[in-house]
N, C-alpha and C positions, 0 to 999 in steps of 0.2 A: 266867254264860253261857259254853258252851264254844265255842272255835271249830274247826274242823276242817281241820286242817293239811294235810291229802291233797291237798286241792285247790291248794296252793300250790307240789307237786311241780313242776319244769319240765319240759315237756315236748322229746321226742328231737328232733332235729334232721336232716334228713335231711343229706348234704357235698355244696354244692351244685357239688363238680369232680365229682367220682362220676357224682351224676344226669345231669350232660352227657354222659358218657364210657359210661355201660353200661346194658344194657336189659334186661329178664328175660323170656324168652320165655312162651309160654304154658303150655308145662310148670315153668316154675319155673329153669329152666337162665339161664345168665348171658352175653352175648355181649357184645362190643366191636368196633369198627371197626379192620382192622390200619393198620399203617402205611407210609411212605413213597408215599402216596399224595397228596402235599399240591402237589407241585414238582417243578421236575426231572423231569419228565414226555416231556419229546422223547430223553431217554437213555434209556427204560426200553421192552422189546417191549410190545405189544400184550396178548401174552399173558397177560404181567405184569400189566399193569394191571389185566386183567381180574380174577386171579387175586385180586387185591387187592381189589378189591368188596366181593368175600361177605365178610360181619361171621366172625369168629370165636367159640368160646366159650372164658369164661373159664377158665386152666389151674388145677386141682384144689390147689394151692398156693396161690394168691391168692383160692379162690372165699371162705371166710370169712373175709379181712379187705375184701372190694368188699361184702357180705353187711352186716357191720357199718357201714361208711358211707353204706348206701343205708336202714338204721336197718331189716332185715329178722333 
């Protein structure tokens, strides 16, 4: 009798720092939260902070290796 070894492949992993850190939008694009937003908060304008909110998208240098640890 044979067995069929395909199914014993293991399967991909997503990198479970990745999945916390980046989201993929609805077109497929990649964003992230910036930083300096964590502390230190009474030093920084208003303005700042604000500017700080909006997520970012990932820069075209890092998009295929975030790409690969979110196993896409």
């Amino acid at each position: 009798m044979l067995i069929d070894r395909e199914a014993n492949v293991p399967k991909q992993k997503t990198h479970s720092g990745a999945k916390k850190r980046f989201k993929v939008t609805g077109s497929g694009k990649l964003t992230h939260e910036q930083a300096n937003r964590r502390h230190l908060m009474e030093s920084k304008s208003s303005k700042r902070t604000r500017r700080l909110m909006a997520d970012e998208p990932v820069s075209k240098a890092d998009t295929k290796k975030v790409n690969k640890l979110l196993g896409r």
